[in-house]
N, C-alpha and C positions, 0 to 999 in steps of 0.2 A: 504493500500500500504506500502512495505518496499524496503529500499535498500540490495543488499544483501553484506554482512561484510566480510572482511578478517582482521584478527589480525593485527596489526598497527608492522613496522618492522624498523619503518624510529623516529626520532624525527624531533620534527617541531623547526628550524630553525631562525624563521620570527624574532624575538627579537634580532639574533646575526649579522645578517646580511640583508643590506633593501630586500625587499620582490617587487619585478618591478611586473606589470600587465598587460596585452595583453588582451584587448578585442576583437572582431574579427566576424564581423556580415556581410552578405553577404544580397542580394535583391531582397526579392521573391524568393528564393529557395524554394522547398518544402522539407518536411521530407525525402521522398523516392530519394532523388537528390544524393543521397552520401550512398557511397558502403558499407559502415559500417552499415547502417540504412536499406539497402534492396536492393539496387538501382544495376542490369544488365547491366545500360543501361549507367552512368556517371561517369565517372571516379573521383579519387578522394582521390589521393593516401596520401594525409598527414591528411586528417581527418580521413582515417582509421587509419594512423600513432599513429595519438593521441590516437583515444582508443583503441589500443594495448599497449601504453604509459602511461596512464590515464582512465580514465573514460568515459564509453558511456552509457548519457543519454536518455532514452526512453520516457520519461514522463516531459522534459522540452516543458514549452511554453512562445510562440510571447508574449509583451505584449499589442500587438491588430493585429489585422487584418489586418493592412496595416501599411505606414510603418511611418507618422509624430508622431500619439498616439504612438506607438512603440519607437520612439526615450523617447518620453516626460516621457513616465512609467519605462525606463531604466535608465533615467538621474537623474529623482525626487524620483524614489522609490513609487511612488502613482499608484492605478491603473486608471484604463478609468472613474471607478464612480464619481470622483473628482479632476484628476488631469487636468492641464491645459489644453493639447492640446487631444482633444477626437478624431477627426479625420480629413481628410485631410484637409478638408474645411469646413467651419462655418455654419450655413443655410442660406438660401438665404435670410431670413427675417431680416435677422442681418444686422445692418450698422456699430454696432461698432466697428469691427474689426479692427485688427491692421493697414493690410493693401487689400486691396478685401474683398478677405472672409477670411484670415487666420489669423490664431490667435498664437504670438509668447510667449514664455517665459517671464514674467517681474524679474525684480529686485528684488521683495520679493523671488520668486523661488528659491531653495537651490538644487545643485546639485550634485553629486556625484563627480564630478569634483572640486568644489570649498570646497569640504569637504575634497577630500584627498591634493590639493593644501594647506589646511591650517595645512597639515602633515605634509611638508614637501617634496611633492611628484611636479617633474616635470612633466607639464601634455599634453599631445599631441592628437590631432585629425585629421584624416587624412579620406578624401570621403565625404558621404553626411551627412550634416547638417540636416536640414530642422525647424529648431525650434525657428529661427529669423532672417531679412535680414538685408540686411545692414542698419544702422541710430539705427535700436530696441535696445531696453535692453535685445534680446533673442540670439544674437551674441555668438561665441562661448569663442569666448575674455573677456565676460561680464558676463558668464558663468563658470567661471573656466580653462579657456584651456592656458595654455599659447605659443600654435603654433596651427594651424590649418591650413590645405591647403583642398582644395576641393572645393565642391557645398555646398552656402547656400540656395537656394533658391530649392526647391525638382523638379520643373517643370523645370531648368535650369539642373540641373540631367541626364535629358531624352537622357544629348547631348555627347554622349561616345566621341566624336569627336570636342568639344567644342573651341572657338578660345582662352578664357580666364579660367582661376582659381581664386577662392579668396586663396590666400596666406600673414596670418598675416594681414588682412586687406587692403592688396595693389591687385590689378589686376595683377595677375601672365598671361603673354602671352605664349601659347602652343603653335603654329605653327598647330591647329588642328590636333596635335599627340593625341593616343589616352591617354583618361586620366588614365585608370590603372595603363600604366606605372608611369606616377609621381607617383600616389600613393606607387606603390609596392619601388620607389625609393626612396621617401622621409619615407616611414615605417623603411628602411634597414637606411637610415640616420640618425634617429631621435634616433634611438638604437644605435649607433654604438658612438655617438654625448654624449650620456647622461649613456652609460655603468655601469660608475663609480660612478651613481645617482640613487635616487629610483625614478623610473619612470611610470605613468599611461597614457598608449597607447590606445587610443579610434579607431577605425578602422572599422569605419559601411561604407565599399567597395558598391562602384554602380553594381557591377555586380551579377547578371545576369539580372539584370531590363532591361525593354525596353527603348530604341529603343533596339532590337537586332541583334547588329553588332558587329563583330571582324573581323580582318584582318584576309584573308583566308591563311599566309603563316604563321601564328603561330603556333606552334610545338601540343597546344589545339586545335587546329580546324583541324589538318591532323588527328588527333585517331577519328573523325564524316564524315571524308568527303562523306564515301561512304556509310553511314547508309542508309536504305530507310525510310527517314523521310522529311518532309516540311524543305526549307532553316532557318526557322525562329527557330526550334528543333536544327537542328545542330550548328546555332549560342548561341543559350540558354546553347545547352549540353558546348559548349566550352568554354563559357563566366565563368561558374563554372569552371572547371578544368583549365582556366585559372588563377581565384583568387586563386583558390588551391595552384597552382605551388609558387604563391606569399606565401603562409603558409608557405610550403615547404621551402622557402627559410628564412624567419622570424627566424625555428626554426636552421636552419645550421648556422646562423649566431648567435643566442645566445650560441650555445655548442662552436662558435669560440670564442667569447668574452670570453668564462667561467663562463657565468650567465645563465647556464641553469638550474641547479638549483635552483635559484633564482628568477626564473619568471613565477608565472602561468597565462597561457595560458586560455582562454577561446576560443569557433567557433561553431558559431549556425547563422540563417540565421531572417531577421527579419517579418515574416507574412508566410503564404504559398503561393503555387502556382497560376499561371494564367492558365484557361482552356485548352489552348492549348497545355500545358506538360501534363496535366492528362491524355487525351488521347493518347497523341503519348508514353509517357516512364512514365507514372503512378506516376508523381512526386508526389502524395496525398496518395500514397499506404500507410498501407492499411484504408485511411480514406476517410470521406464523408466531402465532402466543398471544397471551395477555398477561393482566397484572399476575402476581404470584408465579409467572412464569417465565423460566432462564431462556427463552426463544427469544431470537431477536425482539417479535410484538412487545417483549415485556419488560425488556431491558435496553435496547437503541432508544434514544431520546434524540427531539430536535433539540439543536442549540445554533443559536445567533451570539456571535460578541461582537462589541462596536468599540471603537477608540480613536476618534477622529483626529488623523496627523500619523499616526499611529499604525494600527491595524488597516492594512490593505481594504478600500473597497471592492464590493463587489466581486468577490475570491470566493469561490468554492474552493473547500478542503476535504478529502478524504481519510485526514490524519486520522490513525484511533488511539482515540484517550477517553477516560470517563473520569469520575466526581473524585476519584481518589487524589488528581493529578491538581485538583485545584486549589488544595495546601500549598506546596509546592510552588506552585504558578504564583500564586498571590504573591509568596515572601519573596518571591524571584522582583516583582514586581513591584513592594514594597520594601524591597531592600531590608529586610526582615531574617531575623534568626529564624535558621530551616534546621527542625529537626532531624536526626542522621537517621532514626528507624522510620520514615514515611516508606508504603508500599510507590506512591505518586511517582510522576515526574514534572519537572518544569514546562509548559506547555509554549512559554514566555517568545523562544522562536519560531515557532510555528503562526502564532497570535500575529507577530511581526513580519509575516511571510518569509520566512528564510528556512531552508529546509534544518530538520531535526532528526537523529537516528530514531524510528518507534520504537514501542512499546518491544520487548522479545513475546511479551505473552501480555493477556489481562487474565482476572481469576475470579469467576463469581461464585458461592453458595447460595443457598438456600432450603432452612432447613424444610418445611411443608415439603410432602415428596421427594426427598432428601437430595436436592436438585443439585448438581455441579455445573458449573460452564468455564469453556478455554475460548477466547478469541486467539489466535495466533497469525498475525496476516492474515490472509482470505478465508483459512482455515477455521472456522470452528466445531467445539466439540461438547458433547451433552450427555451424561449419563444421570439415571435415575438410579441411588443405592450406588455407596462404596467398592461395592463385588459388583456393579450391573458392568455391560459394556459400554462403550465409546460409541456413539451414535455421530461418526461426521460428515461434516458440510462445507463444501466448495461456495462462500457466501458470493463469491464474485460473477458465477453463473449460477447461483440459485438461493436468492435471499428468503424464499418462502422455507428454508430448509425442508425439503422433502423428499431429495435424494440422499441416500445414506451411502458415502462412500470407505463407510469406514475396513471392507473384505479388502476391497483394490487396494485403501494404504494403509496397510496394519500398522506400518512404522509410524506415521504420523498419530494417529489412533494411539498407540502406546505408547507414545511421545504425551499426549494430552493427560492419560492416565496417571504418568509420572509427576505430571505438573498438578492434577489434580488431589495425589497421596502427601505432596510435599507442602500444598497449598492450605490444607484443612490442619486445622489445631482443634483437637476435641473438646469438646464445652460440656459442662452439663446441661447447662441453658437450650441449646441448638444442637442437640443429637443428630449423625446421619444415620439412617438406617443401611444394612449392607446391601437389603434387595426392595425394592418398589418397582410397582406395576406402573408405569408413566398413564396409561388410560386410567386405571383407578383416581389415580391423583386427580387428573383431568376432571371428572364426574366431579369431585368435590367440590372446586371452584366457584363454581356462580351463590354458593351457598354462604359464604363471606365474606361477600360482595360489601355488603353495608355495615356491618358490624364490628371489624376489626381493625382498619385502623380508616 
């Protein structure tokens, strides 16, 4: 795999003047959700913005399937092999947990947050947590953030409509207004507030996760009203073009401050879709899987970065990296203390169009249907159970994976096996089993659709 290059036309900046950060992760979207990426059917007019702007990645991914391990592999830099939180919920055999079954960040944890915080960097979180609640040491306070408004708790998430926020620690009361707004209002605040400062904006937005609801007189819910789709499609389609509009406005108001140079932008969603978008508007085009599932559908995410002066416009990239790398990237970026044990890499050349060695491998778990996954170049590899076999795929002629080439190249196949023996550190939390039936697994799916995280 390469990205493809254009001569560098810009000098980088970062040294003469602070370098601000916008991360920007949406909820359960799938790849095909956004018009830049494929998508007919969803509007989504500032992430096409950006990569007209910047760059559009084709070959960024989730770092897991859903979306707590997701937070944990973006915040630490670790992937699902080893890092703390593997997925939503703990097994059921476990008592240790922190509290139920989940399991929060502790105080050893090193985050990307408390690493560019000791740059120097103002740091802000705004939407869902999920990766400690209130009393833990997995808080976002505790963490590195020095403001955070949103959902800690990822099941309290579900409530777009919710009576309360945590705000800085206190019970913020909404009037069950819906909660985008704060956020889209406290995002445009929190910039406008710290302009004059190098600032890291963390921005993992509840939408378009379920419940799905949006106010039907929102200017995103009149461009769906008339689709002929299920109510629950056209709330999903709008709930996206809703946080859109929220982008949309992010980026007007840094060209108003004058730091639009000065701030890249990241927008990519955290997991793929849920079943009921693939078939109504193909949010998984063109891939196989969904959320909870190591198939391309469930783990390739779009992502747009923008950094005007900076980041090549208008660049497609088929670099592969995912959320691990974005530690990494940032302290690259922020001139920041990089920890020595990150899984990541610095993405920081590629962003700047100059080519980079990839990845040798990426590595995903997951423990529900005790799932492994290898990207290796074109290559990837998927087995169900520790003892199962290597199931591979030539992604470059067949991204729906549904040829299994893994008899023709055993060597490669046992190549993936080895990286997947080497890759897993056993937990109690996140058990693999040695055999599972991938169709079994499959049937269970649509059944935890709403409830989990």
């Amino acid at each position: 795999m390469f990205a493809f290059l254009i001569p560098l036309s810009f000098e980088c900046r970062a040294d003469e003047r602070p370098t601000n950060i916008i991360y920007i992760m949406l909820d359960d979207a799938g790849y095909n959700d956004f018009g830049a990426m494929g998508s007919d059917d969803v509007h989504t007019p500032n992430f096409d913005r950006m990569c007209r702007e910047g760059i559009r990645f084709t070959d960024h991914y989730s770092g897991s399937a859903v979306c707590a391990p997701t937070r944990c592999v973006l915040m630490t830099g670790l992937h699902t092999g080893h890092c703390r939180r593997r997925n939503n919920a703990a097994s059921a055999s476990v008592d240790q947990a922190d509290e139920g079954k989940l399991v929060f960040l502790k105080d050893e944890d090193l985050t990307v947050a408390e690493s560019l915080q000791a740059a120097g960097y103002v740091t802000g979180g705004i939407g869902k947590w999920g990766l400690g609640n209130p009393g833990s040491a997995g808080t976002p306070d505790k963490q590195g953030f020095d403001h955070f408004l949103g959902y800690l708790d990822q099941v309290h998430a579900h409530d777009h409509y919710t009576d309360w926020l945590w705000n800085d620690g206190e019970k913020l009361e909404t009037g069950k207004r819906y909660s985008h707004t704060f956020f889209e209002e406290d995002s445009l605040r929190f910039i406008d507030e710290n302009r004059g400062k190098r600032f890291f904006l963390y921005l993992p937005y509840c939408l378009p996760h379920g419940k799905y609801v949006i106010d039907h007189d929102e200017p995103a819910y009149q461009l769906y009203k008339d689709k002929p789709w299920s109510q629950t499609v056209k709330n999903y389609a709008a709930m996206i073009t809703r946080a859109d509009e929220t982008v949309g406005k992010i980026l007007d108001l840094l060209a108003e401050l004058g730091i639009d140079d000065d701030t890249l932008v990241f927008y990519t969603s955290d997991n793929g879709p849920n079943q009921p978008f693939v078939k109504a508007i193909q949010s998984n085009s063109p891939f196989r899987g969904i959320k909870r599932e190591l198939n391309e559908g469930g783990i390739r995410a779009a992502m747009a970065v923008r950094w005007p002066r900076h980041v090549p416009a208008g660049m497609t990239s088929d670099f592969v990296w995912d959320m691990r790398d974005v530690f990494p990237t940032l302290c690259d970026v922020a001139n920041a203390e990089m920890p020595s044990n990150l899984d990541g890499i610095s993405v920081l050349p590629t962003l700047l169009g100059k080519y980079q060695q990839p990845h040798d491998h990426l590595y995903w778990e997951f423990s529900t249907g005790s799932q492994q996954a290898v990207r290796m170049g074109n290559w990837k590899g998927i087995r169900h159970g520790t003892h199962g076999s290597v199931r591979l795929y030539d992604l470059a002629n067949d991204p729906g994976e549904s040829n299994d080439l893994a008899s023709s190249n055993a060597e490669v196949a046992s190549r993936m096996a080895r990286i997947m023996d080497a890759s897993h550190v056993p937990s109690p939390f996140w058990p693999l089993q040695q055999k599972v039936s991938p169709k079994k697994n499959r049937k269970k799916q649509p059944a935890k659709n709403a409830s989990e995280n």
